[in-house]
C-alpha positions as CSV (number, residue, x, y, z in Angstrom):
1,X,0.0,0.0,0.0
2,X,1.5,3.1,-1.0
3,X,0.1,5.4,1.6
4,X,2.0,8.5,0.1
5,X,-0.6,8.6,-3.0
6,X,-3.4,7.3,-0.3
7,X,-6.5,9.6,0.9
8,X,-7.2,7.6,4.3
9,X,-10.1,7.8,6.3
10,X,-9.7,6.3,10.0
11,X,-12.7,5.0,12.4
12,X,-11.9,4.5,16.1
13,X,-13.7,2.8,18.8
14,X,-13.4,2.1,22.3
15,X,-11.1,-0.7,21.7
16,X,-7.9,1.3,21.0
17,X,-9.3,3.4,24.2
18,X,-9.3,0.1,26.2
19,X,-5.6,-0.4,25.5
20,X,-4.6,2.6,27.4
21,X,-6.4,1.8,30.2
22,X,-10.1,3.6,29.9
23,X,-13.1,1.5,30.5
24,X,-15.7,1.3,27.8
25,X,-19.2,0.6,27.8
26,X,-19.6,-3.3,27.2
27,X,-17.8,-3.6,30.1
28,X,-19.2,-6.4,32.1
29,X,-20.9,-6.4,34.8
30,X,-22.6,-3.0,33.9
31,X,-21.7,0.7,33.1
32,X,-19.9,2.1,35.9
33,X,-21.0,0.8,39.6
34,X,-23.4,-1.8,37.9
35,X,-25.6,0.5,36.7
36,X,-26.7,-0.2,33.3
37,X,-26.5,1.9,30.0
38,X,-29.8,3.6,30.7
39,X,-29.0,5.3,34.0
40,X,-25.9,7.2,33.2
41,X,-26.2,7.8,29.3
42,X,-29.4,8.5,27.4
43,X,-31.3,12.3,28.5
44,X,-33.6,10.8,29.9
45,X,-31.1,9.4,32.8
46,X,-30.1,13.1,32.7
47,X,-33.7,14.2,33.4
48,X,-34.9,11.9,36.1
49,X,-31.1,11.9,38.1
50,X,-28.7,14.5,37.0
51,X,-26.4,13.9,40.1
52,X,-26.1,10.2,38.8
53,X,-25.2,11.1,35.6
54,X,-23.2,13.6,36.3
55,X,-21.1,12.0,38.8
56,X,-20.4,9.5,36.1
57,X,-19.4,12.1,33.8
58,X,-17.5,13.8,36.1
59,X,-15.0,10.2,37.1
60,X,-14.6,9.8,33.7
61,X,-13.4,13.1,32.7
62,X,-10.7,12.8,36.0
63,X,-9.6,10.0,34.7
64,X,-8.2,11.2,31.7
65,X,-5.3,12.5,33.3
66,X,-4.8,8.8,34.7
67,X,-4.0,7.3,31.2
68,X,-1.6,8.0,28.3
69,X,-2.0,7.3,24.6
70,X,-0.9,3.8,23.4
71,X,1.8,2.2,20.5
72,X,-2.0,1.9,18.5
73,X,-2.4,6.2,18.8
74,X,0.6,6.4,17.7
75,X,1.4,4.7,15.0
76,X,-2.0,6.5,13.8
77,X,-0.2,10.1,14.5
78,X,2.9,8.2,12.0
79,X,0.4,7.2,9.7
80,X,-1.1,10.8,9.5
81,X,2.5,11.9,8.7
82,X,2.9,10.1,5.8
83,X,-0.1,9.6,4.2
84,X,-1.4,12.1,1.1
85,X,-4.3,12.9,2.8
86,X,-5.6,11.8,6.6
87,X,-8.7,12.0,8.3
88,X,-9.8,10.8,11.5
89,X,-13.0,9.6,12.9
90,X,-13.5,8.4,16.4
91,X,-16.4,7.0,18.7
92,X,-14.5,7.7,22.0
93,X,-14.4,10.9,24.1
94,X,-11.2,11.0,25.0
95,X,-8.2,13.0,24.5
96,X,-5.9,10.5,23.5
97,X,-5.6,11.0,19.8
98,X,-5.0,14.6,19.8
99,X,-2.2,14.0,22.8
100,X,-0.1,11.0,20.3
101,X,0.2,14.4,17.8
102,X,-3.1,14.3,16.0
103,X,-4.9,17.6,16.5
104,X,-7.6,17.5,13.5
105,X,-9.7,14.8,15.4
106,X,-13.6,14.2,14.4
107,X,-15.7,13.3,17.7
108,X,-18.7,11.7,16.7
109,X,-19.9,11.3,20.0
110,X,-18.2,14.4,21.3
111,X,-15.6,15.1,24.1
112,X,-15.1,14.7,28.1
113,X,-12.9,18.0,28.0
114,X,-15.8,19.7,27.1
115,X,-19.4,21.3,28.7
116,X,-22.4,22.4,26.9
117,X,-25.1,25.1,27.9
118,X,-28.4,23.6,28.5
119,X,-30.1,27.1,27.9
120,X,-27.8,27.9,24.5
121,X,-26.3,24.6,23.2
122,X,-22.7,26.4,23.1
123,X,-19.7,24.1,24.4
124,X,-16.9,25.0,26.2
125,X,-13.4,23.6,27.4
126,X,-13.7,23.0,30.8
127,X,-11.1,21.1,32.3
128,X,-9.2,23.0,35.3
129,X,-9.2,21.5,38.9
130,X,-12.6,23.0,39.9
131,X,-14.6,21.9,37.0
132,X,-13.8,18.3,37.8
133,X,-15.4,19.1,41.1
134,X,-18.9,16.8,42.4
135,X,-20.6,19.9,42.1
136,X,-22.3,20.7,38.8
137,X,-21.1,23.6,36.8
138,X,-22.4,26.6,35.0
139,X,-21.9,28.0,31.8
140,X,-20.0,31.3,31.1
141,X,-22.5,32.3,27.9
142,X,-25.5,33.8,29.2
143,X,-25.8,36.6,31.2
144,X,-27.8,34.3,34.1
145,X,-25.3,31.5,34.7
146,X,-27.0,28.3,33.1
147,X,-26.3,24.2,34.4
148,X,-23.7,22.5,32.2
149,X,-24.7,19.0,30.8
150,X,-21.6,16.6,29.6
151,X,-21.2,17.2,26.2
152,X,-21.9,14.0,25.0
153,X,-24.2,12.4,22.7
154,X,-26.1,10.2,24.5
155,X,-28.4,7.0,23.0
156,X,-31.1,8.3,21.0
157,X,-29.4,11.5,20.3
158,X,-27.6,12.0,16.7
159,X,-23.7,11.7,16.5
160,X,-21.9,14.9,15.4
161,X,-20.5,16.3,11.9
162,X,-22.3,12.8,10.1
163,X,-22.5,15.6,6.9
164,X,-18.7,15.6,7.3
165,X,-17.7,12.2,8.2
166,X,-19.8,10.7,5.2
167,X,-17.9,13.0,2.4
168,X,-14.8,12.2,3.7
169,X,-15.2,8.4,3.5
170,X,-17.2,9.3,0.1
171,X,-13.8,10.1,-1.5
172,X,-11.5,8.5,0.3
173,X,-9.1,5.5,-1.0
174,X,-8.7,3.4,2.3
175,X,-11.0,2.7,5.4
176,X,-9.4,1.8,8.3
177,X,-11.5,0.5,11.4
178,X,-9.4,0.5,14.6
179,X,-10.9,-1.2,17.7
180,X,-14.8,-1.0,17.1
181,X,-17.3,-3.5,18.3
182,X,-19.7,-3.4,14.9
183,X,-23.1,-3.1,17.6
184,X,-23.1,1.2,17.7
185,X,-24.9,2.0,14.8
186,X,-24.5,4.7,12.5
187,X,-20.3,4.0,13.3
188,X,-20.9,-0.1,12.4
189,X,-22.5,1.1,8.7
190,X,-19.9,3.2,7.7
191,X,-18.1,0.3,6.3
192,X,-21.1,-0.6,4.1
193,X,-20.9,2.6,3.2
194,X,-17.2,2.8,2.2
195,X,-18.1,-0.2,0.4
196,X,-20.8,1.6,-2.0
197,X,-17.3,3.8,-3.4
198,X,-15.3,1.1,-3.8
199,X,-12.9,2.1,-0.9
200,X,-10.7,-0.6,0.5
201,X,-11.6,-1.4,3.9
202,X,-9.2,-2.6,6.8
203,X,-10.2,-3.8,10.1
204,X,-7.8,-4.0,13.4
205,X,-9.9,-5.4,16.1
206,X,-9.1,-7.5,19.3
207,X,-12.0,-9.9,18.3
208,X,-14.1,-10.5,15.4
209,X,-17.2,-8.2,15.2
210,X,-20.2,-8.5,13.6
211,X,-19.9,-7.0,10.6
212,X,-16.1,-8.3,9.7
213,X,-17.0,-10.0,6.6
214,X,-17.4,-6.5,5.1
215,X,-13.9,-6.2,5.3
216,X,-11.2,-6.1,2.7
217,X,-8.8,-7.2,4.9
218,X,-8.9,-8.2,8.5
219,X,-5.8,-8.4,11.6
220,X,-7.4,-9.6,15.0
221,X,-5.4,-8.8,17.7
222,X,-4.3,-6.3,20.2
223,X,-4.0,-2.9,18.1
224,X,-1.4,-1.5,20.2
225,X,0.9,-4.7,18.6
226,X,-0.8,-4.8,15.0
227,X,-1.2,-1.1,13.9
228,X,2.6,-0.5,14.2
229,X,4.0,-3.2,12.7
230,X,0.9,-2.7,9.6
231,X,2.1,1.2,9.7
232,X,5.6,0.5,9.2
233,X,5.4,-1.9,6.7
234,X,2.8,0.2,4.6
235,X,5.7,3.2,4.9
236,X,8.2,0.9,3.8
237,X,6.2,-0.1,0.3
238,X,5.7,3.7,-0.1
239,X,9.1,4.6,0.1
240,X,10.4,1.7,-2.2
241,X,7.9,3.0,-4.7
């Protein structure tokens, strides 16, 4: 694969996440403290116990300064480098992309660093000492202080910049799928998509998902042992070219 000529498109999920340490949500046992998916993520949870959901939120987004990115982020950050044209996707809310060096990152489910306005919808970076407090937090946008919700998209609500994310994969060459299970839909059809342009799909996954026969090619493993031995072969067909 000559990557230097290649317009990649890259998919994460919270596989690649899970190598660094983060918990994600097929954990078993339940979501966080055995409570399942529908107490701590969906707005409905957020209506009926906001301090639940909240404090949820607010362990997570602590936690990122417990974990560091893994081989798998950064061999992604190398791949960027050398590639004609890069563009990544991911299902995870973390920071751990943009800290390996990648700093144009789509969030399709959005981002613990951040806090959005109930009142106007506007996010914010909110990520000093006292933001990470148990109390909740209020925005700085309107003129009466309005209640911060995490800003997070939530089961049943739409995933972010899907306008975006289908153009690039629209045009792209390559479709690489790091780490996702194939259950979260729309993430788990945008191979099918790919598919519809004649793109060359790629899947790094610990186990075989669901929808792995849709894939080009295939490595099953631990990404954080695949994806840099894959990236640095792939640069060393390009530069033999």
């Amino acid at each position: 694969m000559k990557i230097n000529q290649l317009n990649i498109v890259v998919l994460t999920g919270a596989g690649i996440s899970a190598e660094s340490g983060l918990r994600t949500f097929r954990d078993n046992g339940g979501l966080w403290e055995e409570h399942p998916v529908e107490e701590v993520a969906t707005p409905q949870a957020w209506q009926r116990n906001p301090s639940m959901v909240w404090g949820f939120y607010q362990s997570r987004r602590r936690q990122l300064s417990e974990v560091e990115p893994n081989p798998a982020h950064f061999a992604l950050s190398k791949l960027a480098e050398y590639a004609k044209d890069f563009f990544l996707i991911t299902q995870n809310v973390d920071d751990l992309h943009e800290r390996s060096g990648i700093m144009d990152v789509v969030h399709m489910h959005g981002q613990l660093r951040m806090l959005r306005c109930e009142l106007s919808g506007k996010s914010e970076e909110r990520m000093e000492p006292s933001d990470l407090e148990s109390d909740f937090q209020f925005c700085t946008c309107c003129e009466t202080a309005s209640r911060l919700r995490p800003d997070i998209v939530w089961f049943g609500e739409q995933p972010m910049n899907m306008v975006e994310i289908y153009n690039k994969i629209e045009t792209c060459d390559v479709f690489i799928v790091v780490g996702s299970s194939g259950h979260v839909y729309p993430a788990a059809g945008l191979v099918n998509f790919a598919k519809q342009f004649n793109v060359q799909t790629i899947l790094i996954n610990l186990e075989e998902p669901l929808n792995s026969f849709m894939f080009d090619e295939t490595h099953f493993g631990s990404a954080g042992k695949i994806l840099p031995k894959l990236v640095n072969e792939w640069i060393e067909q390009s530069s033999l070219c």
